[in-house]
mmCIF file of the protein (N, C-alpha, C, O) and its ligand, coordinates in Angstrom:
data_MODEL
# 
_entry.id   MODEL 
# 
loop_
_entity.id 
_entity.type 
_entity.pdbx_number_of_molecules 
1 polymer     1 
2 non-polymer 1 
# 
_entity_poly.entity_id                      1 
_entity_poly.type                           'polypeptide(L)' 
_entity_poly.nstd_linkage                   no 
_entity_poly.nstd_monomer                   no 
_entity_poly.pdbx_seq_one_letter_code       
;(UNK)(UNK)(UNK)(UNK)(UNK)(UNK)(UNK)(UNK)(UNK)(UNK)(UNK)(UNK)(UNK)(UNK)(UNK)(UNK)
(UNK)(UNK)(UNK)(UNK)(UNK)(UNK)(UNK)(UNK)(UNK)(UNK)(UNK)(UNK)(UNK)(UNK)(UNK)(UNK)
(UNK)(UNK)(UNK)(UNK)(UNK)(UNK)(UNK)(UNK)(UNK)(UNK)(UNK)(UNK)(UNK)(UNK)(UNK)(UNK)
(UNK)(UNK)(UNK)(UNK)(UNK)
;
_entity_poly.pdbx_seq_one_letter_code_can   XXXXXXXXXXXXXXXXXXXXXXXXXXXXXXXXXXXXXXXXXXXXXXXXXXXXX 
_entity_poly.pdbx_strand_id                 A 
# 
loop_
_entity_poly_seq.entity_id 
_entity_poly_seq.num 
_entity_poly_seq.mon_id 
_entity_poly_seq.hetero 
1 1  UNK n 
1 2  UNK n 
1 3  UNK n 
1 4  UNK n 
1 5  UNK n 
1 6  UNK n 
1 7  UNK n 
1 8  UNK n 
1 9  UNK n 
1 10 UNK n 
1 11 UNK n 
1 12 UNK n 
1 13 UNK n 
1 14 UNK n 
1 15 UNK n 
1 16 UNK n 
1 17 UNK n 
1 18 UNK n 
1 19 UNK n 
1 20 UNK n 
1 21 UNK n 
1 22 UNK n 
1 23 UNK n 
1 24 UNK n 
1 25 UNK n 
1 26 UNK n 
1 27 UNK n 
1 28 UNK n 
1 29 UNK n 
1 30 UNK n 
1 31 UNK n 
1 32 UNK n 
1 33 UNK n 
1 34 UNK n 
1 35 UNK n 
1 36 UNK n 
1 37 UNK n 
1 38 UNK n 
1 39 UNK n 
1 40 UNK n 
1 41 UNK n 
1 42 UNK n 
1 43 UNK n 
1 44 UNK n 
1 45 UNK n 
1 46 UNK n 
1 47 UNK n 
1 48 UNK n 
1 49 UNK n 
1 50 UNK n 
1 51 UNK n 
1 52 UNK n 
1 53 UNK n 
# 
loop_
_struct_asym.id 
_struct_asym.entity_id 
A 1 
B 2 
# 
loop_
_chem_comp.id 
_chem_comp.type 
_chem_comp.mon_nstd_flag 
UNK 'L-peptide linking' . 
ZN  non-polymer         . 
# 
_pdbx_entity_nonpoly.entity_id   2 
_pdbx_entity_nonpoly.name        ? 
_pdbx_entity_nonpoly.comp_id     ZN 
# 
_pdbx_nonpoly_scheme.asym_id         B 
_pdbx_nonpoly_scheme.entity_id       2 
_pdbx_nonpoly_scheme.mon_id          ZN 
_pdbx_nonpoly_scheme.ndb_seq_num     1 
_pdbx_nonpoly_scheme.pdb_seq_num     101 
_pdbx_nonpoly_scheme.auth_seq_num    101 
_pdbx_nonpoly_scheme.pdb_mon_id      ZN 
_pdbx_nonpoly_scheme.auth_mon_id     ZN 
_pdbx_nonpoly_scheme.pdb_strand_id   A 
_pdbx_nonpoly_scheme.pdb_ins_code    . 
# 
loop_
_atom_site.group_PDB 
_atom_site.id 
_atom_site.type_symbol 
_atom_site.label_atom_id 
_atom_site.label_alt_id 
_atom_site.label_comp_id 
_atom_site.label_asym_id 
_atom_site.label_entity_id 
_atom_site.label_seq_id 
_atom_site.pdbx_PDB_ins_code 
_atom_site.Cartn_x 
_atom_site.Cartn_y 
_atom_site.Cartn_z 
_atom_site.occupancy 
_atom_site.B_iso_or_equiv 
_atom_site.pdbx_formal_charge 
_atom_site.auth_seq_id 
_atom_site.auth_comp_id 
_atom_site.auth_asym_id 
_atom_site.auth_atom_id 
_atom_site.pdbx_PDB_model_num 
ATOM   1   N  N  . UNK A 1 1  ? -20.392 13.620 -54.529 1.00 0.00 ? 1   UNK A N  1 
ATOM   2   C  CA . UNK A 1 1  ? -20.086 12.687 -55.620 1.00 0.00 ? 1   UNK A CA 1 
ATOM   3   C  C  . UNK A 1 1  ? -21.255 12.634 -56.578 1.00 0.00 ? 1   UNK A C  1 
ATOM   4   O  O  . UNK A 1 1  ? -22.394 12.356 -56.204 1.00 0.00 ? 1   UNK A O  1 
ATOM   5   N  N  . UNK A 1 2  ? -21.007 12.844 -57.531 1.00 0.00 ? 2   UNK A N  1 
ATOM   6   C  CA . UNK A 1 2  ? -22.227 13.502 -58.931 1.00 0.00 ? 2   UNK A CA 1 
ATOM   7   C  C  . UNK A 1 2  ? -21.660 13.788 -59.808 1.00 0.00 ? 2   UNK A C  1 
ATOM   8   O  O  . UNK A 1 2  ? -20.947 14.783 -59.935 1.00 0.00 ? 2   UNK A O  1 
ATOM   9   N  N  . UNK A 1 3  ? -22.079 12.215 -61.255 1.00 0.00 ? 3   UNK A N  1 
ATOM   10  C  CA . UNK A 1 3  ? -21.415 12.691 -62.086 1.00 0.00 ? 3   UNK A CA 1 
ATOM   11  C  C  . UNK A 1 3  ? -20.058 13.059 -62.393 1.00 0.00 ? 3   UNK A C  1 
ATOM   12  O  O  . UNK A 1 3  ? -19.865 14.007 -63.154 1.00 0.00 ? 3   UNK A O  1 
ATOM   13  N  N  . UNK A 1 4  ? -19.182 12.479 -61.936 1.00 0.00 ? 4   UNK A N  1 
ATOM   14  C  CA . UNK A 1 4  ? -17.906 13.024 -62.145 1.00 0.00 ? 4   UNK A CA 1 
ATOM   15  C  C  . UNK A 1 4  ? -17.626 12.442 -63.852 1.00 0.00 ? 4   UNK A C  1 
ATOM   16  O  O  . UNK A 1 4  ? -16.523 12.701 -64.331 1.00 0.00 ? 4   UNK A O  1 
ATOM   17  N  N  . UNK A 1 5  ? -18.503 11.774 -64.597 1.00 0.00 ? 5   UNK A N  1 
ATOM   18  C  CA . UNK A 1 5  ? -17.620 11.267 -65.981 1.00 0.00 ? 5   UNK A CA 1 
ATOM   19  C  C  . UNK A 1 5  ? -18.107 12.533 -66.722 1.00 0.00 ? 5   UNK A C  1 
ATOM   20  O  O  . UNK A 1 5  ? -17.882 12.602 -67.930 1.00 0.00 ? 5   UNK A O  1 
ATOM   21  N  N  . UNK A 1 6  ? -18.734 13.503 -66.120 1.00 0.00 ? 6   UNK A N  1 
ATOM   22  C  CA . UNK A 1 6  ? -19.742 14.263 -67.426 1.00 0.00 ? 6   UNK A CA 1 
ATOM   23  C  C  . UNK A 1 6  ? -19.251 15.911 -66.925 1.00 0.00 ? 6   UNK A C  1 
ATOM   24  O  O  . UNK A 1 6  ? -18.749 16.210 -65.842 1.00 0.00 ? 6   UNK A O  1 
ATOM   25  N  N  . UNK A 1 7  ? -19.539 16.739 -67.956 1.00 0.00 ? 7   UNK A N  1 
ATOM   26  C  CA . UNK A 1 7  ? -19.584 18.117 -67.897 1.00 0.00 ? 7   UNK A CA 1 
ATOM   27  C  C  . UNK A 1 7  ? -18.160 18.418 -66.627 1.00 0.00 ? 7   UNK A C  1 
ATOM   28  O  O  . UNK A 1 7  ? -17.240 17.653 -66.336 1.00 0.00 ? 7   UNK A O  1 
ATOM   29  N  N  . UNK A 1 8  ? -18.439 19.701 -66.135 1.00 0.00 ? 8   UNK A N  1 
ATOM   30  C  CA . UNK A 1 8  ? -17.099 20.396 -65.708 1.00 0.00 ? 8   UNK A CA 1 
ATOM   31  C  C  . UNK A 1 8  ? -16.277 19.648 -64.536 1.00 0.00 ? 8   UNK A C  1 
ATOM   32  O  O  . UNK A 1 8  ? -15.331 20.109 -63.898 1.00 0.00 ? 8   UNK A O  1 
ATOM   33  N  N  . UNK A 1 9  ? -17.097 17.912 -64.368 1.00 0.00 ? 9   UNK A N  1 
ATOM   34  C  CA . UNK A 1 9  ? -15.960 17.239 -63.392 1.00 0.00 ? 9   UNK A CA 1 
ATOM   35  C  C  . UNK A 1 9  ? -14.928 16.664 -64.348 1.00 0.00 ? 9   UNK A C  1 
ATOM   36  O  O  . UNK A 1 9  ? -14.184 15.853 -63.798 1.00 0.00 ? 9   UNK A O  1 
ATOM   37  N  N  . UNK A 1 10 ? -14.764 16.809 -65.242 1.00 0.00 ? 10  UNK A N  1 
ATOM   38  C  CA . UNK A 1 10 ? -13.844 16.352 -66.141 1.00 0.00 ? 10  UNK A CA 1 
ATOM   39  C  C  . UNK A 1 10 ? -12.789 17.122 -66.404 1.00 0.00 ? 10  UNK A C  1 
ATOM   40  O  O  . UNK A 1 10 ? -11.741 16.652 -66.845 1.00 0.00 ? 10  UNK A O  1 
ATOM   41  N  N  . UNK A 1 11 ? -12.931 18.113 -66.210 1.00 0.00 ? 11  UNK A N  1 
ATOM   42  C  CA . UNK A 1 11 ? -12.014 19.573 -66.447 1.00 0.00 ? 11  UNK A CA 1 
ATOM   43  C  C  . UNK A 1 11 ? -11.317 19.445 -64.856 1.00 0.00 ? 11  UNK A C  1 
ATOM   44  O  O  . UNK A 1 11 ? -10.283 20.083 -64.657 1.00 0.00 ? 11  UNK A O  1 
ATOM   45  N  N  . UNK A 1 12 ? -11.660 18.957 -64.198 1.00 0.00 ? 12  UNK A N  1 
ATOM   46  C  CA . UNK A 1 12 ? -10.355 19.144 -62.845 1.00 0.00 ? 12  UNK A CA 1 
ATOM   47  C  C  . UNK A 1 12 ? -9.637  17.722 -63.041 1.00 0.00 ? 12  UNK A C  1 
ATOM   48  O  O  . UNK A 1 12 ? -8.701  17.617 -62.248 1.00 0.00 ? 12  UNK A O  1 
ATOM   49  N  N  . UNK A 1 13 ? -9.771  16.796 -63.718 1.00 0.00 ? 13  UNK A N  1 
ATOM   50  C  CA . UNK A 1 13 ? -9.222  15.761 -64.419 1.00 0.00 ? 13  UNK A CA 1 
ATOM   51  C  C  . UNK A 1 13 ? -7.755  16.152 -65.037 1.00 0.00 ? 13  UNK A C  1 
ATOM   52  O  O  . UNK A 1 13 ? -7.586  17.076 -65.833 1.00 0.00 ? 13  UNK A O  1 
ATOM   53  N  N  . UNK A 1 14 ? -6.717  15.290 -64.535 1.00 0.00 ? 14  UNK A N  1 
ATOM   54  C  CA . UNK A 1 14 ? -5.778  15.713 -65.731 1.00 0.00 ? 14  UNK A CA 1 
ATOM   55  C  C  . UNK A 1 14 ? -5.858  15.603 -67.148 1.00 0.00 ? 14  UNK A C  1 
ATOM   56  O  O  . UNK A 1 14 ? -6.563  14.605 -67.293 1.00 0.00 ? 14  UNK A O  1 
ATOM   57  N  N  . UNK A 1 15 ? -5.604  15.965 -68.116 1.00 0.00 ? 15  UNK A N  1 
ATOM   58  C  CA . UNK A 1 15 ? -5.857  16.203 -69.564 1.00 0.00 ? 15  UNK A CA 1 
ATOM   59  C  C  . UNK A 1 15 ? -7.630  16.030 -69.650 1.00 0.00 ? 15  UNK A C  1 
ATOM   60  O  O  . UNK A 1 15 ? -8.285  15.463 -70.525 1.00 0.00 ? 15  UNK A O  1 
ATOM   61  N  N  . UNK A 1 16 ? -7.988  16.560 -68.721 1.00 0.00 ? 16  UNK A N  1 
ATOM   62  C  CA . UNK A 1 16 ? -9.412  16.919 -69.106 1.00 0.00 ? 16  UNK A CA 1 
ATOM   63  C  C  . UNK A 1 16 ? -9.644  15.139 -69.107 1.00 0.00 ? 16  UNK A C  1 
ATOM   64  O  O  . UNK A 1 16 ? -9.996  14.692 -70.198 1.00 0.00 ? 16  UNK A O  1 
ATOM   65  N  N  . UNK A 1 17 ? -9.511  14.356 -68.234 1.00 0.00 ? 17  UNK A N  1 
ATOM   66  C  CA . UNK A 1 17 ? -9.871  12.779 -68.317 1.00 0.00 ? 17  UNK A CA 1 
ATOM   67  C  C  . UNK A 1 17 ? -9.857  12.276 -69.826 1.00 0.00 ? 17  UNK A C  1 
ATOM   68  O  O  . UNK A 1 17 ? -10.596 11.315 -70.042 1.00 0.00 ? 17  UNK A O  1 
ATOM   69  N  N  . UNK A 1 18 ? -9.142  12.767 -70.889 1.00 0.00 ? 18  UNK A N  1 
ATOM   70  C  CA . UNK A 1 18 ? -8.325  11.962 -71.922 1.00 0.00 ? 18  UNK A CA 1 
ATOM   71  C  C  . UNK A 1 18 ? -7.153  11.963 -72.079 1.00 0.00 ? 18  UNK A C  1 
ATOM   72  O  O  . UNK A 1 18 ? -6.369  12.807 -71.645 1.00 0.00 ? 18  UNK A O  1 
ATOM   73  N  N  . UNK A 1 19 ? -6.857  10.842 -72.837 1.00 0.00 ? 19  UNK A N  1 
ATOM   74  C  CA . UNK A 1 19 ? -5.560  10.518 -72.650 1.00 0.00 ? 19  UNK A CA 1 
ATOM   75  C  C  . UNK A 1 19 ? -5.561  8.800  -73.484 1.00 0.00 ? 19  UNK A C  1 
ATOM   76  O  O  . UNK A 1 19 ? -6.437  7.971  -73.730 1.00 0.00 ? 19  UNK A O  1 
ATOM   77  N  N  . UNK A 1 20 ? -4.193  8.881  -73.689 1.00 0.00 ? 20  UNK A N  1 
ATOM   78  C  CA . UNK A 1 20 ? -4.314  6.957  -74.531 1.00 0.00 ? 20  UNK A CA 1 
ATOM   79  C  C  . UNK A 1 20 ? -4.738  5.907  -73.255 1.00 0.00 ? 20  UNK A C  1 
ATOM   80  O  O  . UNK A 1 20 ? -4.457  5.774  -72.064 1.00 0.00 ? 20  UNK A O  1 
ATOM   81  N  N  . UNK A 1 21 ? -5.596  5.247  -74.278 1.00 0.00 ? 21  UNK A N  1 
ATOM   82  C  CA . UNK A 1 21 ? -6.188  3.871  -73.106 1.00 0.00 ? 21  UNK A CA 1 
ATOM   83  C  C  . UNK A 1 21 ? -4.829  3.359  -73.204 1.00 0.00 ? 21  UNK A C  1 
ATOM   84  O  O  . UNK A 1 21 ? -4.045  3.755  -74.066 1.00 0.00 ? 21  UNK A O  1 
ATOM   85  N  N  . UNK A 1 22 ? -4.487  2.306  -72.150 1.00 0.00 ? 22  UNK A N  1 
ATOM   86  C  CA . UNK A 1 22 ? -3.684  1.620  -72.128 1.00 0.00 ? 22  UNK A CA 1 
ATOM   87  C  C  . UNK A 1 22 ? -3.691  -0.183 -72.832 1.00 0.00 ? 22  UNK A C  1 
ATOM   88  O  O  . UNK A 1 22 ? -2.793  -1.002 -73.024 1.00 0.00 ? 22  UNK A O  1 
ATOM   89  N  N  . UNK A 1 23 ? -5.587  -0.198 -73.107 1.00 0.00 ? 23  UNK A N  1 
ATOM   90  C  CA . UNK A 1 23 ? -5.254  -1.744 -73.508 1.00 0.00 ? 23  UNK A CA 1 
ATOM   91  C  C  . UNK A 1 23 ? -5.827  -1.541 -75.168 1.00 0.00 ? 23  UNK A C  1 
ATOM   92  O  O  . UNK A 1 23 ? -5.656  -2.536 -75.873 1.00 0.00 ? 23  UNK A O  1 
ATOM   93  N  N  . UNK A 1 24 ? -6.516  -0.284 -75.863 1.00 0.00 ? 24  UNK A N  1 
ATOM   94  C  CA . UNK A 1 24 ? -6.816  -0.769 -77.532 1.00 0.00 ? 24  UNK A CA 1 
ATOM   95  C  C  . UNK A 1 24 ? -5.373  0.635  -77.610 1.00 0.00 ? 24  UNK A C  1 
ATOM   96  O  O  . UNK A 1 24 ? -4.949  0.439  -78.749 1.00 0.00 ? 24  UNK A O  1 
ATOM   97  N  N  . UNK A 1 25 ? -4.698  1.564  -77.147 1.00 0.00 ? 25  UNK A N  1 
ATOM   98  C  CA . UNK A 1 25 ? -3.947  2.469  -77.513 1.00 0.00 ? 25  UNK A CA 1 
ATOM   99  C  C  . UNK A 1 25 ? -4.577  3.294  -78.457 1.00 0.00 ? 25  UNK A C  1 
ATOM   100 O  O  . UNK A 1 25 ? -4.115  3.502  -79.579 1.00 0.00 ? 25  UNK A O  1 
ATOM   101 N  N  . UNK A 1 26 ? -5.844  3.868  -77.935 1.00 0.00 ? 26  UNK A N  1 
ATOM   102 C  CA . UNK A 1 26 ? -6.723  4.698  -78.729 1.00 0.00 ? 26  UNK A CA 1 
ATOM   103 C  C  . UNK A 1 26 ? -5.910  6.581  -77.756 1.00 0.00 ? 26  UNK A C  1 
ATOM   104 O  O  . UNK A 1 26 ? -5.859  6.957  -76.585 1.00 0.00 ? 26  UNK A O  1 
ATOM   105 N  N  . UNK A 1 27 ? -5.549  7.069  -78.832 1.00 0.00 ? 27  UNK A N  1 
ATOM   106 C  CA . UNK A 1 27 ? -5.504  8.155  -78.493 1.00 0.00 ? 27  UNK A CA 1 
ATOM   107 C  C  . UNK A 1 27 ? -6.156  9.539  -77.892 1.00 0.00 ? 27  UNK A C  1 
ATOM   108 O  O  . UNK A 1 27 ? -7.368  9.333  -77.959 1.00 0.00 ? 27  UNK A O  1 
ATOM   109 N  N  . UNK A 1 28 ? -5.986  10.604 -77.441 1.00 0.00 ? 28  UNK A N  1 
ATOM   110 C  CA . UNK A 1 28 ? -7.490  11.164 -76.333 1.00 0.00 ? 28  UNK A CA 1 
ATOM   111 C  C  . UNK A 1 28 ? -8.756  10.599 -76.450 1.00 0.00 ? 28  UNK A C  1 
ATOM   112 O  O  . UNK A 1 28 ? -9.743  11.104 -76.986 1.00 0.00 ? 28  UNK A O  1 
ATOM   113 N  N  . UNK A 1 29 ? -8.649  9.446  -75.875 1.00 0.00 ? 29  UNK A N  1 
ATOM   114 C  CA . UNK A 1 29 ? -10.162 9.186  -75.688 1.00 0.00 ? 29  UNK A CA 1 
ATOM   115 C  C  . UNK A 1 29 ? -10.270 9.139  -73.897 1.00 0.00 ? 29  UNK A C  1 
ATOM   116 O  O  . UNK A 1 29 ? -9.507  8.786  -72.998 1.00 0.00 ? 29  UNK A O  1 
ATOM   117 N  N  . UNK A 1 30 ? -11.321 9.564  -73.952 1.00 0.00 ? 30  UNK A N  1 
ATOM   118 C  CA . UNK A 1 30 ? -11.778 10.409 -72.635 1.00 0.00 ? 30  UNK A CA 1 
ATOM   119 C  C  . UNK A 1 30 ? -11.473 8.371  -71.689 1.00 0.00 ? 30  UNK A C  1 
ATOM   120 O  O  . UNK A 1 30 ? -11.842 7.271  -72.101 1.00 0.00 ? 30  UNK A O  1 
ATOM   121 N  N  . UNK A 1 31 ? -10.864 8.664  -70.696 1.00 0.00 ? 31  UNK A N  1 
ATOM   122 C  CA . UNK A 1 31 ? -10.417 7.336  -69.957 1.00 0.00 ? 31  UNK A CA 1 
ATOM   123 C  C  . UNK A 1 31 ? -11.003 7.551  -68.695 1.00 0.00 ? 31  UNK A C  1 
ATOM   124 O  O  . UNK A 1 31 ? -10.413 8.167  -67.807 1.00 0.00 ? 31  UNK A O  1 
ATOM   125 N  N  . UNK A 1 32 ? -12.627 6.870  -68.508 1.00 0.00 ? 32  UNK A N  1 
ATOM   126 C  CA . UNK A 1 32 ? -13.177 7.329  -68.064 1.00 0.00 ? 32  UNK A CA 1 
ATOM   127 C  C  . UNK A 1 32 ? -13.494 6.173  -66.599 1.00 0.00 ? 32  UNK A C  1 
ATOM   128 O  O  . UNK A 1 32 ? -14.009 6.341  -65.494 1.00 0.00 ? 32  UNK A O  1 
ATOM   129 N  N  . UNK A 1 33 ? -13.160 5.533  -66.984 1.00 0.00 ? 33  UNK A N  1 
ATOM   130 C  CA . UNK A 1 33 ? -13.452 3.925  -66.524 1.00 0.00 ? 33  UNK A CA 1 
ATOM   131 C  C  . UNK A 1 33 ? -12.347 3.445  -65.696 1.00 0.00 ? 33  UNK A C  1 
ATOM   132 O  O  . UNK A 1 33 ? -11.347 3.275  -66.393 1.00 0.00 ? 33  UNK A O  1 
ATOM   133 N  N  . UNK A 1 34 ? -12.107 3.081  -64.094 1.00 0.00 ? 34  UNK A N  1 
ATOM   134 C  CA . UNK A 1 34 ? -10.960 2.273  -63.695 1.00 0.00 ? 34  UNK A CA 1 
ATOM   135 C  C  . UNK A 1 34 ? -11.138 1.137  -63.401 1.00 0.00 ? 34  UNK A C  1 
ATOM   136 O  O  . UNK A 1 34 ? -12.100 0.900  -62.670 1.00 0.00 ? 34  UNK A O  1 
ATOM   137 N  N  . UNK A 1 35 ? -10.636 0.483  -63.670 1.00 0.00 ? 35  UNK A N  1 
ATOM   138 C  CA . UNK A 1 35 ? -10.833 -1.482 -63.444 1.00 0.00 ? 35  UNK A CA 1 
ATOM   139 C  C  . UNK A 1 35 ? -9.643  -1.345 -62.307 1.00 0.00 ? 35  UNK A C  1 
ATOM   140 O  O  . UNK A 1 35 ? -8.748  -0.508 -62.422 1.00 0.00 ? 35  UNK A O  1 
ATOM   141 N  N  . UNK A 1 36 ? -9.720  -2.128 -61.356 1.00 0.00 ? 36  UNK A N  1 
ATOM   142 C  CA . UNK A 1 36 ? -9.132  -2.804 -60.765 1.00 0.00 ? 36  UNK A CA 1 
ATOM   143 C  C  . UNK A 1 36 ? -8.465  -4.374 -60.979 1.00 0.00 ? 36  UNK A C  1 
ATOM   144 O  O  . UNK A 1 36 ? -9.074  -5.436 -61.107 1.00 0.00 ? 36  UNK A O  1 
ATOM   145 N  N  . UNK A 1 37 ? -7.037  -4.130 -60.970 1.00 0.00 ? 37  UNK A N  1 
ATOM   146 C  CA . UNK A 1 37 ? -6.787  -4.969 -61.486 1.00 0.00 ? 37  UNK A CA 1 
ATOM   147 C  C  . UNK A 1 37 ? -6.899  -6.217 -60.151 1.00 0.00 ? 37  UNK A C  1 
ATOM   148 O  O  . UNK A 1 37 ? -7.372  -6.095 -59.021 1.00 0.00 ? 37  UNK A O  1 
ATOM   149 N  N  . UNK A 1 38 ? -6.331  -7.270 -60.745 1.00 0.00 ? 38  UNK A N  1 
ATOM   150 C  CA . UNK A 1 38 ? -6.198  -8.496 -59.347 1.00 0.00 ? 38  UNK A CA 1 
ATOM   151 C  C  . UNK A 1 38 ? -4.991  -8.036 -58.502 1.00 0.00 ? 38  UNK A C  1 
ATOM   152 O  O  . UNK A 1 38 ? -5.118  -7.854 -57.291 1.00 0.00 ? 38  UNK A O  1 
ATOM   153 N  N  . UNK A 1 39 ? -4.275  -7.921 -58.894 1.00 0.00 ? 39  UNK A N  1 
ATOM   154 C  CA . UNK A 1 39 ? -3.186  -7.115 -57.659 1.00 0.00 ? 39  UNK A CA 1 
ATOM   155 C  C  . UNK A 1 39 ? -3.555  -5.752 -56.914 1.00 0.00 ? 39  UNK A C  1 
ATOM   156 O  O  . UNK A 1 39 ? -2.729  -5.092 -56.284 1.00 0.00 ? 39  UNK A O  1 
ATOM   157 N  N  . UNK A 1 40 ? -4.611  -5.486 -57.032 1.00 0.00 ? 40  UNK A N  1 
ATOM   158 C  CA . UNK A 1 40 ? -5.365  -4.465 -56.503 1.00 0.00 ? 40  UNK A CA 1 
ATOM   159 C  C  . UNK A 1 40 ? -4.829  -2.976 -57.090 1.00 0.00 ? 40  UNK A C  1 
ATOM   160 O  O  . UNK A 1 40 ? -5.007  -1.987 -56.379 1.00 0.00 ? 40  UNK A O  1 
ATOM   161 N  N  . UNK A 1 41 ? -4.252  -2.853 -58.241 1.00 0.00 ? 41  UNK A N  1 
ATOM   162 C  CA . UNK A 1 41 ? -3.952  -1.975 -58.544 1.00 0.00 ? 41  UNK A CA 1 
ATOM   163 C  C  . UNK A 1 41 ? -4.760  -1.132 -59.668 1.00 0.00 ? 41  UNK A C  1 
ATOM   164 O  O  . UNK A 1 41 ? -5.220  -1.988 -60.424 1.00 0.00 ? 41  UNK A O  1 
ATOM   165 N  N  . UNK A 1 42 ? -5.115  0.058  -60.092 1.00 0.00 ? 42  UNK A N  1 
ATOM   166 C  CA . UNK A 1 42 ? -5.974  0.449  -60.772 1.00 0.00 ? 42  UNK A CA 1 
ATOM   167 C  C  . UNK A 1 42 ? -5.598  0.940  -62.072 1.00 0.00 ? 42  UNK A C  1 
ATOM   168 O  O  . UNK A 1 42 ? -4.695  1.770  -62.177 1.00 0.00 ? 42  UNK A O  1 
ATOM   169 N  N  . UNK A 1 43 ? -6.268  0.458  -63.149 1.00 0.00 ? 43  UNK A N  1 
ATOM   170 C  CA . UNK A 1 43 ? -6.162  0.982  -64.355 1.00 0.00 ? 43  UNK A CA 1 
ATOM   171 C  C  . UNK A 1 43 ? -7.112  2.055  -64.914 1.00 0.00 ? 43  UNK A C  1 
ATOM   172 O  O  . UNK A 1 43 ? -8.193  2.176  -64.338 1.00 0.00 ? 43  UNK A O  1 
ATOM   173 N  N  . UNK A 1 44 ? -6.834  2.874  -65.999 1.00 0.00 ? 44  UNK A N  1 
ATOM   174 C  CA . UNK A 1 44 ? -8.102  3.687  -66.443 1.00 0.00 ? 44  UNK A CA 1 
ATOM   175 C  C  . UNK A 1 44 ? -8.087  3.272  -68.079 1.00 0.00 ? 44  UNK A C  1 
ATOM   176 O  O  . UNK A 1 44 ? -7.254  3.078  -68.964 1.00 0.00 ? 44  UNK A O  1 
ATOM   177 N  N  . UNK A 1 45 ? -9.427  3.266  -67.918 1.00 0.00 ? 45  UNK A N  1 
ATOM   178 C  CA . UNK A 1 45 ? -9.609  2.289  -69.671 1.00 0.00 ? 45  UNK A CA 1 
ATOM   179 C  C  . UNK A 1 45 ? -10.362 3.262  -70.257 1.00 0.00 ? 45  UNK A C  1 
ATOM   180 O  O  . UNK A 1 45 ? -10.654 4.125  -69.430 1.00 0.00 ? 45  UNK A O  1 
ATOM   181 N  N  . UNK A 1 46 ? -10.877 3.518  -71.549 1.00 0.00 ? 46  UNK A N  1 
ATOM   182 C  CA . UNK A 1 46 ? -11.973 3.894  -72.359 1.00 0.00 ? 46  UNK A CA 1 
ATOM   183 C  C  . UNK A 1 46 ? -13.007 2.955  -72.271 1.00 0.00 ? 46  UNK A C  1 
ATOM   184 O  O  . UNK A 1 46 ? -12.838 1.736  -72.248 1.00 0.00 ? 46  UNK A O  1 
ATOM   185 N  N  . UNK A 1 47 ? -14.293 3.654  -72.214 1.00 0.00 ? 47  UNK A N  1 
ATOM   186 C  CA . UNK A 1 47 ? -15.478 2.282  -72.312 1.00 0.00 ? 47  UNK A CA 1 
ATOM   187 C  C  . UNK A 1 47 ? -15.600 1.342  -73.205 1.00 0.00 ? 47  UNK A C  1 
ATOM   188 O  O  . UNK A 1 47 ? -16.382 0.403  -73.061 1.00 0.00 ? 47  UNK A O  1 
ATOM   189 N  N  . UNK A 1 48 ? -15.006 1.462  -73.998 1.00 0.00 ? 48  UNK A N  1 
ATOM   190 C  CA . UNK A 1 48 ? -14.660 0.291  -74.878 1.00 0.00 ? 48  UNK A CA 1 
ATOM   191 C  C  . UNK A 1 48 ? -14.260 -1.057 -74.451 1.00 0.00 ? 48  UNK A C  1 
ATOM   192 O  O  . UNK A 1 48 ? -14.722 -2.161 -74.738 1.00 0.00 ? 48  UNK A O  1 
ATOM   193 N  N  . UNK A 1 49 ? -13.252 -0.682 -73.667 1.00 0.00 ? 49  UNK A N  1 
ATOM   194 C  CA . UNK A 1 49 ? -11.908 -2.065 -73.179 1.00 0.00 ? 49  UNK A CA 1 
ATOM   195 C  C  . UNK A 1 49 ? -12.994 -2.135 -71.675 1.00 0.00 ? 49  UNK A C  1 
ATOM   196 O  O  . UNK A 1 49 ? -13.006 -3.280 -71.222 1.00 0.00 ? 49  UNK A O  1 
ATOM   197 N  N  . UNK A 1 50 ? -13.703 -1.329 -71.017 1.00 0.00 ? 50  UNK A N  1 
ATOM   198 C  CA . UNK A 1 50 ? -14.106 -1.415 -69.561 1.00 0.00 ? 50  UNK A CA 1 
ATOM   199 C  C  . UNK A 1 50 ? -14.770 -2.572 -70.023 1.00 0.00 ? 50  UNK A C  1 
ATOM   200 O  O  . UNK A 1 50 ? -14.277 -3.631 -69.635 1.00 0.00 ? 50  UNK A O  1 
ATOM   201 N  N  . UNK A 1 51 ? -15.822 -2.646 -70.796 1.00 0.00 ? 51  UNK A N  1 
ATOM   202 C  CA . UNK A 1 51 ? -16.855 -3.984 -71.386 1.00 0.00 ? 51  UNK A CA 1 
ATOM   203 C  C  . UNK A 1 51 ? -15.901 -5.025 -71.786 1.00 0.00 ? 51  UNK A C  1 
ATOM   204 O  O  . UNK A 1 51 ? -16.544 -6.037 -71.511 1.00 0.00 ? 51  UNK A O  1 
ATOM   205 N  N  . UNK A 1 52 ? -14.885 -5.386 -72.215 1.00 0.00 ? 52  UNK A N  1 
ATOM   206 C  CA . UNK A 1 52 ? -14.050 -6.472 -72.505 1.00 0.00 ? 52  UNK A CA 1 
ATOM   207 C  C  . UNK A 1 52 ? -13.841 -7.033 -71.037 1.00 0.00 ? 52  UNK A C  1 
ATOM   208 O  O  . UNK A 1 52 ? -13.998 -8.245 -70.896 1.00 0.00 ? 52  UNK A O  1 
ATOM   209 N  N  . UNK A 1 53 ? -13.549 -6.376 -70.081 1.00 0.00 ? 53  UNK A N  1 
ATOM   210 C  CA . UNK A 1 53 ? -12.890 -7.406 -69.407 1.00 0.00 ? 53  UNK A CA 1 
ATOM   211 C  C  . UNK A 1 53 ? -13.918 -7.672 -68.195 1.00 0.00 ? 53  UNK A C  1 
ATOM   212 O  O  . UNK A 1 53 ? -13.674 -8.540 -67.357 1.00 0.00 ? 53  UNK A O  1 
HETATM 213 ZN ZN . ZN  B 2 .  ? -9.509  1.303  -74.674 1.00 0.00 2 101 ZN  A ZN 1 
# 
């Protein structure tokens, strides 16, 4: 475990770890970030929205 947000761990990522965030609906932006939600279920955000919540 090393680095997986950077260089060629991103490429075994589906769409290369971009894709639309689900909470600003920013288009390929690398969704790099998973929050856990309270129902224990996991989201993937852009670092943007990860700092909001
Ligand atoms: Zn976002």
């Amino acid at each position: 475990m090393s680095k997986t947000y950077r260089g060629k761990g991103l490429i075994k990522l589906q769409s290369r770890g971009r894709g639309t965030c689900p909470s600003c609906k920013t288009r390929r932006i690398k969704l790099l970030y998973e929050i856990i939600l309270l129902d224990g279920s996991k989201l993937r955000v852009c670092k943007r929205c990860r700092k909001k919540r």
